[in-house]
C-alpha positions in Angstrom: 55.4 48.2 13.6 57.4 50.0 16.3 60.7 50.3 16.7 62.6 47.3 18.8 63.1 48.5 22.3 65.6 47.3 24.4 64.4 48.7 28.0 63.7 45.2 29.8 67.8 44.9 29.3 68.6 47.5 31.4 68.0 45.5 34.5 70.0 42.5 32.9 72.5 44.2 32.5 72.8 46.0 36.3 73.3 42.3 37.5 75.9 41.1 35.1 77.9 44.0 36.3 77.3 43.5 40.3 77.8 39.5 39.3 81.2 40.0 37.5 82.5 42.3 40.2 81.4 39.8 42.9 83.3 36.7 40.3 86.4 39.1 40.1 87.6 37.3 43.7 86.4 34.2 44.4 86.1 32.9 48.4 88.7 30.9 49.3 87.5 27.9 50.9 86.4 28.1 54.6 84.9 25.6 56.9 82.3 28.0 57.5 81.1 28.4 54.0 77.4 27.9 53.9 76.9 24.1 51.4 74.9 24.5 48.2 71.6 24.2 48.1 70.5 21.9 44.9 67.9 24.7 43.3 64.8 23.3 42.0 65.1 24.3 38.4 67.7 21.1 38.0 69.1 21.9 34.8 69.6 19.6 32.6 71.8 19.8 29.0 69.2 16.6 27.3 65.7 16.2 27.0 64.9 14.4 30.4 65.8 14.8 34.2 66.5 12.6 36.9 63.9 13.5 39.2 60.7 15.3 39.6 58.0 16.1 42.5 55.0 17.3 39.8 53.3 14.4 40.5 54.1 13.5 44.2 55.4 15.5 46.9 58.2 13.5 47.2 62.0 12.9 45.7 60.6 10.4 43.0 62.7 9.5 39.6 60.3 9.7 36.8 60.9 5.7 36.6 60.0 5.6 40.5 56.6 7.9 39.7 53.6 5.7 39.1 51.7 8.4 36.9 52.4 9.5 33.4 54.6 12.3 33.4 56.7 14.2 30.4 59.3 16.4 30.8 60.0 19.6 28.2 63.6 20.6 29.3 65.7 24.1 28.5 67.7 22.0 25.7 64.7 21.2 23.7 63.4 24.6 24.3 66.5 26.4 22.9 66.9 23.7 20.0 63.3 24.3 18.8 62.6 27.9 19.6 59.5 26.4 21.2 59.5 30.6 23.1 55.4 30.3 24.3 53.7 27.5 26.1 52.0 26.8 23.1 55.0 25.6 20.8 55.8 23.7 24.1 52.6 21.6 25.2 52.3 20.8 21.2 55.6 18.6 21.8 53.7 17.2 25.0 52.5 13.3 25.0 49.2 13.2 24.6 48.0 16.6 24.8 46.3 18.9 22.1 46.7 22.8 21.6 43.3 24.1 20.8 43.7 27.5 19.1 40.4 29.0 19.1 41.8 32.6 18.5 45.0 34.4 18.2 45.1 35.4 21.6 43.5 32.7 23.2 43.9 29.0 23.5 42.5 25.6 25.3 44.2 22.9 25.6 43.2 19.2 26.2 44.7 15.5 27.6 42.6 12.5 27.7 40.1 14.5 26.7 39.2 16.6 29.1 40.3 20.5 28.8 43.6 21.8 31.0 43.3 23.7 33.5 46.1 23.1 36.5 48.9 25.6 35.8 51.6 25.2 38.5 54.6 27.4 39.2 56.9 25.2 41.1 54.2 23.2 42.3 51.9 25.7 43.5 49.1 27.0 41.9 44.8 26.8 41.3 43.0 26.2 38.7 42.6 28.9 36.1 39.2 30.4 36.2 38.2 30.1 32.3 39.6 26.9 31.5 41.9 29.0 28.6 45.0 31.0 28.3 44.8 34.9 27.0 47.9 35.6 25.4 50.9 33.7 25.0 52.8 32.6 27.9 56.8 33.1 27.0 58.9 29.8 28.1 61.7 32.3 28.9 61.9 32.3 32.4 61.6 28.6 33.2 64.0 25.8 33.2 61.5 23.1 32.0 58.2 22.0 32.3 56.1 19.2 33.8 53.1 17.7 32.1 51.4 14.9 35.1 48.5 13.4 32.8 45.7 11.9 34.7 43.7 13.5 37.7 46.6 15.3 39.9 44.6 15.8 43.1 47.1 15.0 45.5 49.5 18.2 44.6 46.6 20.6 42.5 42.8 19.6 45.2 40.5 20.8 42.6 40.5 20.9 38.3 39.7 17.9 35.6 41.0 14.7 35.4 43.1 15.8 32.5 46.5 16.9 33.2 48.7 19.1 35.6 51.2 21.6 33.7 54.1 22.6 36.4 56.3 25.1 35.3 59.8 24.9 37.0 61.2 29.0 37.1 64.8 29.2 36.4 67.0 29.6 39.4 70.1 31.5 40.5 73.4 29.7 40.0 76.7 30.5 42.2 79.2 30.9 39.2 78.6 33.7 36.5 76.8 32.6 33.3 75.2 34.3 30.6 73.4 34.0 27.6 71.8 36.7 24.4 70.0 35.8 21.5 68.5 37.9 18.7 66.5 36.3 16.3 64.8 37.3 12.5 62.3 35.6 10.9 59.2 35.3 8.7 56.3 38.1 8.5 59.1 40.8 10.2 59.7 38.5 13.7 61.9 40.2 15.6 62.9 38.4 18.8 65.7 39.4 21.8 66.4 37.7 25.3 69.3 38.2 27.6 69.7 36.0 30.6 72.4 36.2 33.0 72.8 35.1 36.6 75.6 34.5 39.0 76.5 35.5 43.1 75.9 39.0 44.1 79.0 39.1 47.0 81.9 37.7 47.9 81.4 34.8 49.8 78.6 33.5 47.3 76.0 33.6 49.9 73.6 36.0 47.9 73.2 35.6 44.2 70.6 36.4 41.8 68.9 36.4 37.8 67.8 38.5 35.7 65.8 37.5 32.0 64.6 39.7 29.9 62.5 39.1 26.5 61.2 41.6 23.7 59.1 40.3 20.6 56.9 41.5 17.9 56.4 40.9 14.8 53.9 40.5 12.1 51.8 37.4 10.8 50.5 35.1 8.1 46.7 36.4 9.4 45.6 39.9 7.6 46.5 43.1 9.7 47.7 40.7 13.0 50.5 41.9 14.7 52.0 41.3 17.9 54.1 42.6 20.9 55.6 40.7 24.1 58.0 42.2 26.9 58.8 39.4 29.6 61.0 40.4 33.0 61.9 38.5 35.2 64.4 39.0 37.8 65.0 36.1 41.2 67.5 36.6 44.1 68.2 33.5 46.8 70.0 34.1 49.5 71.6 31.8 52.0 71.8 32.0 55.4 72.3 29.7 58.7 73.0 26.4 57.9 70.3 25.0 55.4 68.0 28.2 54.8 67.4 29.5 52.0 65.2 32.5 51.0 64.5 33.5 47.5 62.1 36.6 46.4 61.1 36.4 42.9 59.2 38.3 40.4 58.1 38.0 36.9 55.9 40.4 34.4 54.8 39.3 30.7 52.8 42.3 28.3 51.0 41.3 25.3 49.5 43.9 23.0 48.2 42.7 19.6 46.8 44.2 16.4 44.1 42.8 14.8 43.3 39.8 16.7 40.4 37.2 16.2 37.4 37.2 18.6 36.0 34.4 17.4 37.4 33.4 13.8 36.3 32.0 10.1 32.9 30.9 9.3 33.6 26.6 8.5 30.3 26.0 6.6 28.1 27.3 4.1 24.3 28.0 4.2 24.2 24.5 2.0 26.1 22.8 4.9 28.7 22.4 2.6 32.8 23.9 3.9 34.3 26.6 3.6 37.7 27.4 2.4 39.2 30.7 2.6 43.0 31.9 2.3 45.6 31.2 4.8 45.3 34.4 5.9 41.9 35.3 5.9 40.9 37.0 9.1 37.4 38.6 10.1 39.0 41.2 12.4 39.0 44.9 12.1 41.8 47.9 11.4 40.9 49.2 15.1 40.7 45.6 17.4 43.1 46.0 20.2 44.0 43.2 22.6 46.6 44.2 25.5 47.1 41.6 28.5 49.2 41.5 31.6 50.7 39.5 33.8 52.3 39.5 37.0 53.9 37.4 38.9 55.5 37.5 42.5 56.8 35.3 45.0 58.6 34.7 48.0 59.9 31.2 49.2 61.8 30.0 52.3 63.3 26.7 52.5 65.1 24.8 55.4 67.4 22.0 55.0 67.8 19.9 58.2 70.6 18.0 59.1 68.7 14.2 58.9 67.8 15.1 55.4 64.3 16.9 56.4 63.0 19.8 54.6 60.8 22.3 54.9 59.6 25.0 53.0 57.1 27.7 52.8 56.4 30.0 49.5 53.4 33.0 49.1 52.6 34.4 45.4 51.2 37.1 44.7 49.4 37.0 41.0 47.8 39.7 38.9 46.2 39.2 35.2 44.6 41.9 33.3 43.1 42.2 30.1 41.8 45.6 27.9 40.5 44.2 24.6 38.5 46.0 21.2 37.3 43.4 20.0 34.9 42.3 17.0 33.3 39.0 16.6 31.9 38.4 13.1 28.6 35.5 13.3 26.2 33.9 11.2 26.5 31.2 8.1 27.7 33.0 4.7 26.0 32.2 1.5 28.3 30.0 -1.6 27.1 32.2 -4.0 27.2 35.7 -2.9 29.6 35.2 0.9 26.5 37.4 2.2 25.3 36.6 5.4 27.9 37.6 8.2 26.9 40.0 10.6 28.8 42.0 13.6 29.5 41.9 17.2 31.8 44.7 18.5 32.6 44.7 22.4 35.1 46.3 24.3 36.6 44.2 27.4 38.1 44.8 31.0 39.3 42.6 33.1 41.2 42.3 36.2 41.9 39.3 38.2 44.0 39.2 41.7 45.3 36.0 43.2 46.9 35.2 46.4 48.1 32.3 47.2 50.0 30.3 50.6 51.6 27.0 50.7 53.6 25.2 53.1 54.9 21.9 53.5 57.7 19.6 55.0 58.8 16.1 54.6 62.1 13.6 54.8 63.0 10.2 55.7 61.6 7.9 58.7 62.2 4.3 59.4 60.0 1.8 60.0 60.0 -2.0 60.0 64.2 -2.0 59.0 63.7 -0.1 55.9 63.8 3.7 54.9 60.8 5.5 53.3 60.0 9.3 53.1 57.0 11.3 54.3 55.6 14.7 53.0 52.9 16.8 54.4 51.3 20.1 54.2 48.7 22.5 53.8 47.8 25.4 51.1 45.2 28.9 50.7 44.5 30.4 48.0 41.8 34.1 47.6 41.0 34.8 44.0 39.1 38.0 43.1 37.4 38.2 39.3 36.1 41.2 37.9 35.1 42.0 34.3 32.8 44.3 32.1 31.7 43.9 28.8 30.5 47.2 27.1 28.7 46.2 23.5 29.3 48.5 20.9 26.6 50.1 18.7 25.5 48.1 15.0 25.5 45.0 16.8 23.4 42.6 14.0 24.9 45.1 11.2 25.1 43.0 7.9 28.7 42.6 7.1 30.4 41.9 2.9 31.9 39.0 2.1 35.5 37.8 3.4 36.5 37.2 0.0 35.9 41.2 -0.1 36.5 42.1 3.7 39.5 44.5 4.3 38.7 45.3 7.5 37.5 48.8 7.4 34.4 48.5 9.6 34.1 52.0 11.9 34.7 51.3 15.1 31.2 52.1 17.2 30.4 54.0 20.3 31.0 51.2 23.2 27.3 52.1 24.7 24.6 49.8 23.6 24.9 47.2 26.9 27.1 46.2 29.3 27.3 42.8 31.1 30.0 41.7 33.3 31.3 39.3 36.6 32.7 40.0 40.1 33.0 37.2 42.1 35.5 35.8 44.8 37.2 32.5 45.3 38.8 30.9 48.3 40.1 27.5 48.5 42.1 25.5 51.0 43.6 22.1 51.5 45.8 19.8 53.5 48.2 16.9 51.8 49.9 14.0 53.7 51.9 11.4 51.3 54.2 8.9 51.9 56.5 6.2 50.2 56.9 2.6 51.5 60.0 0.7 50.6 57.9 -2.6 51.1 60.9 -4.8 50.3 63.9 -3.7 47.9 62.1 -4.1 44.8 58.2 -2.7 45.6 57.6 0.8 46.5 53.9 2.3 47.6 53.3 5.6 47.3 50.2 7.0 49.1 48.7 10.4 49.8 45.6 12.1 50.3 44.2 15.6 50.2 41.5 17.5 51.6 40.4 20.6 49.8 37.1 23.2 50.8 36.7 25.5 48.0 33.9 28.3 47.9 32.7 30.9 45.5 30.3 34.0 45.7 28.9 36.5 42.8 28.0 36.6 39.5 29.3 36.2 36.4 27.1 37.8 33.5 23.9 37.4 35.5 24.8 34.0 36.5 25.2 33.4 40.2 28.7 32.0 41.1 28.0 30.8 44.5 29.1 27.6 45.1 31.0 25.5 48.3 32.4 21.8 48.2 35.3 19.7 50.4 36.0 17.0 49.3 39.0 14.5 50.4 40.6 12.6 47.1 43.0 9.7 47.7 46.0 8.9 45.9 47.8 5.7 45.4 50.3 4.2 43.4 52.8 0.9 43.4 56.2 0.3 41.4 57.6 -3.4 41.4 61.0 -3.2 39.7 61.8 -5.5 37.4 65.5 -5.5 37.5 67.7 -2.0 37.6 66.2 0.0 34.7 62.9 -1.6 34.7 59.9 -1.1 37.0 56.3 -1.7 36.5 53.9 0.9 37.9 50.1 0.7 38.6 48.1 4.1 40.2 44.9 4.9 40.9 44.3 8.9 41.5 41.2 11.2 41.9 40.2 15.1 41.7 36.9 17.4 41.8 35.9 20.6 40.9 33.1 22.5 42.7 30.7 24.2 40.1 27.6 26.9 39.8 25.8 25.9 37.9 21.9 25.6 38.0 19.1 22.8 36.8 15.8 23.0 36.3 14.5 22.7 39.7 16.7 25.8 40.5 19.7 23.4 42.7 23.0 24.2 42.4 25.1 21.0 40.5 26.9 18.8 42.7 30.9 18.9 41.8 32.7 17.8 38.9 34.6 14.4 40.6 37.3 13.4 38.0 39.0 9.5 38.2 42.3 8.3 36.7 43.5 4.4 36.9 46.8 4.1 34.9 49.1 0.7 34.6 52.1 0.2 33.0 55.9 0.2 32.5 58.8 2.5 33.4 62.5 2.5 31.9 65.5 4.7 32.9 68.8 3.6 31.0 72.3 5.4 31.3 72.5 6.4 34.7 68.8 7.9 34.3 70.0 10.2 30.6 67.0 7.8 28.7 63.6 7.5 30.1 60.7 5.9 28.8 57.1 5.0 29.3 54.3 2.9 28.4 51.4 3.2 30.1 47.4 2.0 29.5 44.4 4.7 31.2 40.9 5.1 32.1 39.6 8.4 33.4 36.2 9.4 34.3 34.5 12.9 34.6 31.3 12.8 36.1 28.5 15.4 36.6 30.2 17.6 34.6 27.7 20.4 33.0 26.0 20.9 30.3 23.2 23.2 29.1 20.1 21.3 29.2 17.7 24.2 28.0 16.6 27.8 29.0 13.8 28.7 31.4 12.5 32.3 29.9 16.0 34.3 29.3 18.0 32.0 31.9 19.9 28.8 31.2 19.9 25.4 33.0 22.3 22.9 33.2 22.5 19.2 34.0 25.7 16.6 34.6 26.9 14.3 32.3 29.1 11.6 32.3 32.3 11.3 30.1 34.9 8.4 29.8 38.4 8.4 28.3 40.7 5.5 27.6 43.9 4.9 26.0 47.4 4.0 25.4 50.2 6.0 25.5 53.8 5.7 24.6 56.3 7.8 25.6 60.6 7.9 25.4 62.9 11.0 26.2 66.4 11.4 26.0 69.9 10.6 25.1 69.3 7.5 22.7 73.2 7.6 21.6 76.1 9.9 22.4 75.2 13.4 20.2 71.4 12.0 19.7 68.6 13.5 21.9 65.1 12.3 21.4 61.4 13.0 22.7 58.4 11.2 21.2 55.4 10.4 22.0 52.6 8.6 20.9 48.9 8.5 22.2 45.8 6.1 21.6 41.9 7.3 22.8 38.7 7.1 22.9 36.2 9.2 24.4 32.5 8.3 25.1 29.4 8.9 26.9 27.3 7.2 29.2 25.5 5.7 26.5 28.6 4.6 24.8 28.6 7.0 22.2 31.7 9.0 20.8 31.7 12.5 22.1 34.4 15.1 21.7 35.0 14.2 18.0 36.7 17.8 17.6 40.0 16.1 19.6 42.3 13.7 17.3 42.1 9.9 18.6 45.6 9.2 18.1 48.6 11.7 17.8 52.6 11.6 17.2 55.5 13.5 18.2 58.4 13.3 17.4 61.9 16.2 18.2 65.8 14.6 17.6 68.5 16.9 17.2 71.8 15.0 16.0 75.5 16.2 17.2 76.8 15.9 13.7 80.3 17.8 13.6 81.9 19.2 16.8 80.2 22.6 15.6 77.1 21.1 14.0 73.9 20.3 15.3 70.7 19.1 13.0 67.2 18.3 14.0 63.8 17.5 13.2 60.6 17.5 14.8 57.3 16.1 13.2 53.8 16.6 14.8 50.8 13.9 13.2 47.0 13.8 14.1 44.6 12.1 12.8 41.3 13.1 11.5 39.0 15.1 13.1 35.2 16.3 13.2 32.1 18.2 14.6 28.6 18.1 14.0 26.6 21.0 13.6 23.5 19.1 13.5 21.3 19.1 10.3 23.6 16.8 8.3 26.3 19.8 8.6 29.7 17.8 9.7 32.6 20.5 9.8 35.9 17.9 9.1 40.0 18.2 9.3 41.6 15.3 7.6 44.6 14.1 9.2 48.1 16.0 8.7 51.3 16.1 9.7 53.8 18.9 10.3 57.5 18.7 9.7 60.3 21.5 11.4 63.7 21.5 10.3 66.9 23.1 12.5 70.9 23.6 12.4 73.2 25.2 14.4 76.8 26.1 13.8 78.9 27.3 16.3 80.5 30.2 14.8 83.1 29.8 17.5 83.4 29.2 21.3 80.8 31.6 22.5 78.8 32.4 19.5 76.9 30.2 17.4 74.5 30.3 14.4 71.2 28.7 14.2 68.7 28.5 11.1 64.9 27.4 12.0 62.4 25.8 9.2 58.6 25.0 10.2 55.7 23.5 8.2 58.3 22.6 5.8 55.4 20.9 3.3 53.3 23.9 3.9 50.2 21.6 5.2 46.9 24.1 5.2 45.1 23.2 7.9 42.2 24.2 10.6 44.0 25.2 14.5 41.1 23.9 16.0 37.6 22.5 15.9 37.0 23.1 19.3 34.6 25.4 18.3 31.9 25.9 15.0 34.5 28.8 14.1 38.7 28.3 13.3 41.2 30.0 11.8 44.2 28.2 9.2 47.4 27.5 11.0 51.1 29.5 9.8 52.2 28.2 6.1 56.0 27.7 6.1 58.0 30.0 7.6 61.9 30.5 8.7 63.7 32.4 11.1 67.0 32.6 12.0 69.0 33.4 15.5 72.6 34.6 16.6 73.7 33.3 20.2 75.9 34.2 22.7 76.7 32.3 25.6 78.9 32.7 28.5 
């Protein structure tokens, strides 16, 4: 493993310096001093916030937003070390983490994979449907979850869920924070984060955070690196405008990573069951992916409380992988009966992306009610090669015997690869009615037009759809704190395709209808849920057969419905809370269960407990139940259901400085990451780690 390198802090530490010279002599008060801007990374010292426009385009309280929404704040974050957006989403309501490899990972809600990634509130749909690399949690302040079809704020994706990541903000007075953390399988971790103004008058301020990791793992010869940077300045001018410029890069290079992962049956159809750590990757396999991130945003405040705002991104992802995929079904007896499948990987995607919008109050019919409206581009460019290596089909020794010593090949047996484009755009109009004091309608629609052209792996990518997808949703309160909510929301996805006949598949249209009831108690610091769904997917495709060498595909129908429970927050001074529990069931036009790989009911469960002045404890627990898929042939690859318990305590060694010890998979369950597909890999046994804070 290398040596810990601190470079990313350099930057960090430029701005504390211009910040603390700028603190040294504060403004004195003048008439003419710009007013603060409220930032949209609110943040907030629980585990819920007061408002949140993931779902609408509006200035809705969660208990004012008729659509399931969960909130992962910067508190729970720190409390849990939840550092990638994995450890995150696996705290969500009603959404699984499907681990398929070390370095890549689905995930799923109302069963139906996630694909809308937001950065405050803008953003398409990720091309893949998966995440390469771990995204670090660093940089944001918290992080939406909408559940349901989002197609009022995302046009296109599945009816699944919307993940909004809210970026941390500069903040007018000088704060700062370090942390180093140690842990299990040599996990070394460092972040600084320090913002504050960047002149006298506090018109200008910026923030910088910085992250290195790396560190070992409970998988044979898998290691891992991550450098995050990210560094934002906002400055203020005129009355009401705002301009921030922002930019954000994330490297991962890892060691010895899964393509693909473990074998689950045998030749007799009976399972498998190898050691914790039992990995079919080589010495040589190489995985490095990048990520780039950068924005500019300029926001006006008028005077009668309109807004407007305008933000262009500019996104880059790369990806240079050695990678070996081990196939076939290994005999009880002998473990004979693997084979190999080197490749080395390229990738590089670009992604531009415009979005403007405005909104405020109007009145009509005596009352108040709000309008927001708007418009968005996007251009995506994919391009990637596959080269195959040499020994492709070479018989491979058992895993019981495998060390990993397989010589890596010459990369020039085949390649295969994509290059296609991507352009979307879309127009938004919502509004909320304040029909009488106690009923609210919120309505919207959006139109998108989303086209593709090239090929993907000799499959022809061209494909072009609009489509206009309504959104509406009513809250009747109840009293004060209670309100019940009904919504109705929709989404598509354009797709490529092919059937038999040689016709491009008409989209993916996605439907979510939702009912239930919304609490916020003290002053908004608890907020709860409970909320009954239904969600189709229809025409979505699936391989039908091959004609010669080339596949078709046909559309199939899918429905998901469920319960879902849902509470976050301050439950009693010192005791912050976020659970959630979810109910499904996922069938086919026929009726029939499909998707048996994704648990029908989970819990989660995070509390940490203000014991002593300088003591905090916690707990989080994760529970799913059991899980299958079937391979066909009587073969039925199972996970029983399991639960996971973390332990945590902190100590404040004194004002600044404080002490906190981390314990996960405290019983040391063994268990399967995922059945998502006929391969998986065992999940970490318990582990530790501990980390030294500083804050000012």
């Amino acid at each position: 493993m290398p040596k810990l390198r601190l470079h990313p802090f350099a930057l960090a530490a430029a701005l504390l310096c211009g910040a603390a010279l700028a603190a040294e002599e504060p403004a004195a008060p003048d008439a003419g001093v710009m007013p603060t801007v409220v930032v949209k990374g609110e943040a907030a010292d629980g585990y819920t916030v007061r408002k949140t426009a993931s779902s609408a385009p509006l200035d809705l309280s969660l208990r004012d937003t008729p659509q399931a929404v969960s909130v992962v704040t910067r508190a729970q974050m720190d409390d849990f070390q939840l550092n990638s957006i994995s450890d995150v989403l696996q705290q969500g309501t009603g959404v699984t983490v499907e681990k398929i490899e070390t370095d890549r990972t689905y995930y799923t809600a109302r069963g139906f994979d996630v694909t809308n990634f937001q950065y405050d509130g803008v953003g398409v749909p990720f091309v893949f449907g998966n995440v390469g690399g771990e995204i670090d949690t660093a940089l944001y302040e918290r992080i939406d979850i909408v559940r349901g079809a989002n197609g009022l704020m995302s046009g296109t994706g599945n009816p699944s869920a919307t993940v909004n990541f809210i970026r941390k903000r500069p903040t007018g007075m000088l704060q700062a924070s370090a942390a180093a953390t140690i842990g299990s399988w040599d996990k070394r971790r460092v972040q600084a984060d320090i913002s504050g103004a960047l002149n006298e008058s506090g018109t200008v301020s910026g923030r910088v955070v910085a992250v290195r990791q790396e560190g070992d793992s409970h998988l044979d010869r898998y290691s891992a690196e991550r450098d995050v940077v990210y560094g934002v300045v906002e400055a203020r001018f005129a009355p009401g405008g705002t301009l921030t410029v922002g930019h954000a890069s994330q490297t991962n290079k890892t060691r010895g990573g899964l393509w693909g992962a473990l074998p689950l049956y045998y030749t007799d159809g009976g399972a498998t069951d190898y050691d914790t750590g039992t990995s079919t990757s080589t010495t040589w396999a190489r995985n490095k992916t990048g990520d780039k991130r950068s924005f500019a945003e300029l926001e006006h405040q008028f005077g009668d409380g309109w807004r407007a705002r305008a933000t262009l991104s500019r996104n880059t992802a790369e990806q240079r992988g050695k990678l070996f995929y081990v196939y076939g079904t290994p005999d009880r007896a002998t473990g004979l009966g693997l084979y190999a499948y080197p490749s080395l990987y390229d990738s590089d995607n670009k992604q531009t992306l415009f979005n403007a919008s405005a909104g405020g109050p109007f009145s009509l019919g005596g009352r108040q009610h709000e309008v927001s409206f708007g418009g968005a581009w996007s251009k995506s460019t994919i391009q990637d090669i596959s080269h195959y290596g040499q020994g492709i089909g070479t018989p491979l020794p058992s895993l019981r015997d495998w060390t990993g010593a397989y010589p890596e090949p010459a990369w020039d047996a085949y390649t295969d690869g994509s290059a296609y484009e991507d352009k979307r755009k879309s127009a938004f109009a919502a509004a909320r009615f304040n029909l009488s004091d106690g009923v609210k309608l919120i309505a919207g629609i959006n139109r998108t037009k989303a086209d593709s052209a090239g090929t993907a792996y000799g499959a022809s990518q061209f494909k072009s759809a609009s489509k206009s997808t309504p959104y509406a949703g009513l809250v009747y309160d109840l009293g004060r704190d209670v309100a019940l909510y009904g919504s109705y929301t929709e989404i598509f996805n354009p797709q490529s395709e092919t059937d038999a006949a040689g016709q491009t598949l008409r989209p993916m249209h996605g439907k979510n209808a939702e009912v239930g009831v919304k609490a916020a108690w003290f002053e908004q610091r608890l907020n709860a849920a409970a909320s009954v769904f239904k969600t189709r997917q229809r025409n979505t495709a699936e391989q039908a057969g091959m004609t010669g060498a080339k596949a078709y595909y046909r559309g199939v129908d899918a429905e998901s419905q469920g319960v879902e429970l849902d509470l976050s927050g301050e439950l009693a001074r010192g005791l912050q809370a976020s659970a959630g529990f979810t109910v499904l069931s996922i069938e086919d036009a026929a009726g029939q269960a499909v998707k048996t790989y994704l648990p029908r009911r989970t819990l989660r469960l995070s509390a940490t407990y203000q014991a002593l002045p300088q003591l905090k404890v916690g707990a989080n627990a994760n529970w799913q139940d059991d899980i299958h898929r079937d391979e066909g042939g009587g073969t039925v690859i199972r996970q029983d259901a399991y639960a996971t318990l973390g332990l945590m305590a902190q100590y404040e060694l004194g004002k600044q400085v404080s002490l906190a010890v981390h314990l996960n998979n405290v019983t040391d369950k063994k268990y399967l990451t995922s059945l998502y597909w006929s391969q998986g890999y065992y999940a970490a046994p318990r582990n530790a780690s501990a980390t030294l804070s500083w804050k000012y």
